[in-house]
C-alpha positions in Angstrom: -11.3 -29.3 -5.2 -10.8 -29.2 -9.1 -9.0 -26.4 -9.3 -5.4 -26.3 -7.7 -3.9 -23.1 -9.2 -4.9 -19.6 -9.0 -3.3 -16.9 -11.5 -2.0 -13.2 -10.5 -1.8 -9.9 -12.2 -0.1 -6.7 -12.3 -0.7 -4.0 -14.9 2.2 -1.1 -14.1 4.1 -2.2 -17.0 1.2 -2.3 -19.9 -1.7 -1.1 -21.5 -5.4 -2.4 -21.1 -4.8 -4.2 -24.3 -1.9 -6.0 -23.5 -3.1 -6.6 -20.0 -6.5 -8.4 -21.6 -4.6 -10.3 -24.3 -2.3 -11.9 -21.0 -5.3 -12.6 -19.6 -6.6 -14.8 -23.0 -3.4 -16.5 -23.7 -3.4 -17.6 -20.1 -7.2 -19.0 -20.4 -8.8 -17.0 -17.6 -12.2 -17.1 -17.2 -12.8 -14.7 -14.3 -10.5 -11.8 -12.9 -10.8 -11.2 -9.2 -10.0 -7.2 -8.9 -8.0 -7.1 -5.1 -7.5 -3.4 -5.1 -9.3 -1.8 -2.4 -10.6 1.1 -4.5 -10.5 0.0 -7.8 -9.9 3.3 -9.6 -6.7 4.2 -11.7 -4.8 7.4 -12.6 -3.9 4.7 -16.1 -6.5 4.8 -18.6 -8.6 1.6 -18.7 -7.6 0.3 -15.9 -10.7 1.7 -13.2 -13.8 -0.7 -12.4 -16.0 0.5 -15.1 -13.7 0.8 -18.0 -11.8 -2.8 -16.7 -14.7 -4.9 -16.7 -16.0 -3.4 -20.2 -13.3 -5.0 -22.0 -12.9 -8.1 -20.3 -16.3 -8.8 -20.5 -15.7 -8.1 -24.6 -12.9 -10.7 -24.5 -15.3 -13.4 -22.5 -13.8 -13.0 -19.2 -16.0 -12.2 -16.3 -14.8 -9.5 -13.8 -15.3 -9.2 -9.5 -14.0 -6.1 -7.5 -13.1 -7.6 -3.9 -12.7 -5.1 -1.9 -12.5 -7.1 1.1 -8.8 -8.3 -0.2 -7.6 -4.6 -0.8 -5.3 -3.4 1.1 -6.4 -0.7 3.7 -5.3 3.2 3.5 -2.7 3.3 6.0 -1.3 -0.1 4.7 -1.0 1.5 1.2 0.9 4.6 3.2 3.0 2.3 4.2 4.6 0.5 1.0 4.2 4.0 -0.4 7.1 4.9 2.6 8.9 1.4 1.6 7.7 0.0 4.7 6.6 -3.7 4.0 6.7 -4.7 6.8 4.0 -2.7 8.6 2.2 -2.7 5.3 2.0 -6.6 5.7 1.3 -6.5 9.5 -2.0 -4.0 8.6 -3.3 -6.6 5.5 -2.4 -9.4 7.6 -4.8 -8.0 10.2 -7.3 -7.3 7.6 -7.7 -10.7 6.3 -8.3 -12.5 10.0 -11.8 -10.3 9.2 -15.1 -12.3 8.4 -15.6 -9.8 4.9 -12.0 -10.8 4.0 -12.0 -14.7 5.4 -15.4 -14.8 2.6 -14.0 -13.3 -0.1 -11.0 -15.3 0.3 -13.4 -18.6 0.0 -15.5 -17.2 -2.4 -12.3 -16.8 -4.4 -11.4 -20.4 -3.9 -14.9 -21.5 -4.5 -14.6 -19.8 -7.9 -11.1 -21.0 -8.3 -12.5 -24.8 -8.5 -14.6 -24.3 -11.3 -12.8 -22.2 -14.1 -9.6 -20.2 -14.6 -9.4 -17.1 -12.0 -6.6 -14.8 -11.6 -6.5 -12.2 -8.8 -5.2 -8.5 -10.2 -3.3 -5.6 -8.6 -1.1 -2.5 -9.9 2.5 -4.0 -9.4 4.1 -5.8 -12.3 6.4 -7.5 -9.8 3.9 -9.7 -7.7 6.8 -9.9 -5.0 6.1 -6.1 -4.5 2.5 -6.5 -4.3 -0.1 -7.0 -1.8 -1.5 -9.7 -4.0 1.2 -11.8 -3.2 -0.1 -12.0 1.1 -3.7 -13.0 -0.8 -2.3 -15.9 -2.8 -0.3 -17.3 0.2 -3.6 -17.4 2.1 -5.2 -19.3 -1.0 -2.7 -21.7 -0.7 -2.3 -22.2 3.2 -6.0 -22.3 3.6 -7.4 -23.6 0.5 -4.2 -25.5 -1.3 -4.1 -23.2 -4.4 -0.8 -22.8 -5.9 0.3 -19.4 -7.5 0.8 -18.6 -11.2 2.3 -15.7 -11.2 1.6 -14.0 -15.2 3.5 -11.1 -16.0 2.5 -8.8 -19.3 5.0 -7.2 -21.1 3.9 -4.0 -23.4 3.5 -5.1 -27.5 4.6 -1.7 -28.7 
């Protein structure tokens, strides 16, 4: 495999400007949306919106749903409760959608800069975190973990 990194992103802390300009000085190429439903309450950060600026700054953009994190596993870190939060996505991703979007992820990994995306600015707090350890168990990838701080 050529690739042995894949890149992470949150966007609590920052606008879609700031988020996209992260994205550019990092190099990234493609931007693997892992939210389950990938709408936002933040302005331009929902699928349509998202993908129309990336794709103005050059970088191509995939919603996977399959690596979202279910709706009672979103309850969950809601209540605090990591642990059944990971015990629900860990169940999620023994499934054959989520086992090919994790290898389509490395598949796309091997050929240019991809980073997977999530809410959380801490990827310790994130969901995204569980995906990039499978990356790297099953596929060698090691985490990058990019974190955008606001301009203004």
């Amino acid at each position: 495999m050529a690739a042995s990194r894949i890149w992470t992103i949150g966007y609590e802390k920052v606008g879609q400007a700031d988020f996209v300009a992260a994205l550019t000085a990092a190099n990234i190429k493609t931007l693997i949306d892992v939210r389950e439903i990938a709408n936002s309450r933040r302005a331009g950060f929902s699928k349509k919106s998202l993908a129309a600026a990336l794709d103005e700054a050059g970088i191509a953009y995939i919603h996977m749903k399959a690596l979202g994190t279910p709706k009672a596993g979103r309850e969950a870190a809601r209540k605090g409760d990591s642990k059944t939060m990971r015990r629900i996505f860990e169940a999620k991703l023994v499934e054959p959608e989520s086992q090919m979007a994790l290898a389509e992820t490395a598949e796309l990994a091997a050929k240019a800069r991809v980073c997977i995306m999530c809410l959380e600015h801490d990827w310790r707090e994130c969901h995204r975190t569980i995906v990039a350890e499978h990356l790297t168990d099953e596929f060698g990838l090691k985490p990058v973990n990019l974190s955008p701080e606001p301009t203004r």
